[in-house]
Structures are given as C-alpha cells and as structure tokens.
C-alpha positions in Angstrom: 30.7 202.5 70.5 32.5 203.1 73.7 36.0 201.6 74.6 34.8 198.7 76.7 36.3 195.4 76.8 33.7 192.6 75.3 34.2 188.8 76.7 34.0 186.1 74.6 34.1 182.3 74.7 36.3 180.9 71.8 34.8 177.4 70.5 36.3 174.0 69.9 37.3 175.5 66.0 38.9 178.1 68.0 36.6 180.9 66.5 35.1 183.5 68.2 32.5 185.6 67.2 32.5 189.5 66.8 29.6 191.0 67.9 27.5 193.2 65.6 28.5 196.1 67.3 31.8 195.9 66.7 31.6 194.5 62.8 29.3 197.9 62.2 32.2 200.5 63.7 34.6 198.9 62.1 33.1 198.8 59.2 33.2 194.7 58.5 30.8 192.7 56.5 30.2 189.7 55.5 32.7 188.3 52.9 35.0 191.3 54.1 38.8 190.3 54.2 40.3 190.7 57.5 43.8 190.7 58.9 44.8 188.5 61.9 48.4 190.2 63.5 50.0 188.8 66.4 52.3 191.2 68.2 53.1 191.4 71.8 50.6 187.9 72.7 48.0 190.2 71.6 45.8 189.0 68.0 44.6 192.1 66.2 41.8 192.1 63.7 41.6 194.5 61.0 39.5 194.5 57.9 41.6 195.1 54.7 40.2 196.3 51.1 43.6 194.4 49.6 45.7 191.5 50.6 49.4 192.5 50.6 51.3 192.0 47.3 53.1 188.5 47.5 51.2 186.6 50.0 50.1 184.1 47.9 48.7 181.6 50.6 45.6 179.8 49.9 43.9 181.8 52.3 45.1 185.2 51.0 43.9 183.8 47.2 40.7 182.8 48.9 39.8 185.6 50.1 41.0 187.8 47.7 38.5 185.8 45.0 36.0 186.3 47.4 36.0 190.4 47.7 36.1 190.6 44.0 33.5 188.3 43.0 31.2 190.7 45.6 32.0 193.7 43.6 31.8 192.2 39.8 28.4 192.5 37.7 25.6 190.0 37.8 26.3 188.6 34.8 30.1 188.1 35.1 29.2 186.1 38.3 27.0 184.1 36.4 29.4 182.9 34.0 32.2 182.3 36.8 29.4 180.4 38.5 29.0 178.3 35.1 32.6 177.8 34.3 33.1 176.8 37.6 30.0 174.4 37.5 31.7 172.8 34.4 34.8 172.3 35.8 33.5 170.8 39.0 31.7 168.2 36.4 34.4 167.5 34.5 36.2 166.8 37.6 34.0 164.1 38.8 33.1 162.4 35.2 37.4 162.3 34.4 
C-alpha cells in the first residue's frame, strides 16, 4: 500500500475502524493484540505477538488469553470452553 493519509470518523465509543487495507499490510487479524502508544499527540497502533512482561492490566490479561486460546488445539479449547461453562453455572446457582 502507498503512504497516503486515510480519514476516518471516530464514533461515540471513540473507536475507529482500520480499513482492510491497512489490517492486511500490517499484518492484523482478528483477535490480534495490538499496541496503542501515545507520543508526541500522535496514537500509534502496532500489532504485538506478546504483551510486555509485567503489565498485568485486565486488558493486557485479556488479550493475552485471547491470542493463546487462537493458537491451542481443538480439544484443549473445548475443555476451557467446558470449565468455563461450569464456572459460569456455579456462579449463578451459589
């Protein structure tokens, strides 16, 4: 893709959407973790295969969860998926 500036409109969340485009030459996916900087008034976005050691914000865990459960095998999501299930019920019956 060229260097050319992109315009978006940021929502009422404050989100704004990457375009394809972008997401495919930078290599993002969905589920992919990515790094917000702000330096300078600028926000940078950068997709990261890690979350730096000791940023243990529920974010960070978040997302860190979520790039490993893409890369685990079918059947060890499907037990996650059942222990989780369980706790969930227990939860609501205690």
């Amino acid at each position: 893709m060229k260097n050319k500036s992109l315009y978006k409109l940021m929502d009422g969340k404050g989100r704004v959407l990457i375009p394809k485009e972008l997401r495919t030459a930078s290599g993002m996916d969905y589920g992919d973790i990515v790094r917000l900087e702000l330096a300078n008034g600028r926000v940078s976005v950068q997709k990261v295969d890690i979350i730096e050691i000791g940023d243990q914000s529920p974010e960070a865990v978040e997302a860190y969860v979520r790039a490993a459960f893409k890369t685990m095998p079918d059947d060890t999501r499907l037990s996650l998926i059942s222990d989780l299930t369980a706790l969930l019920q227990q939860k609501k019956e205690g």
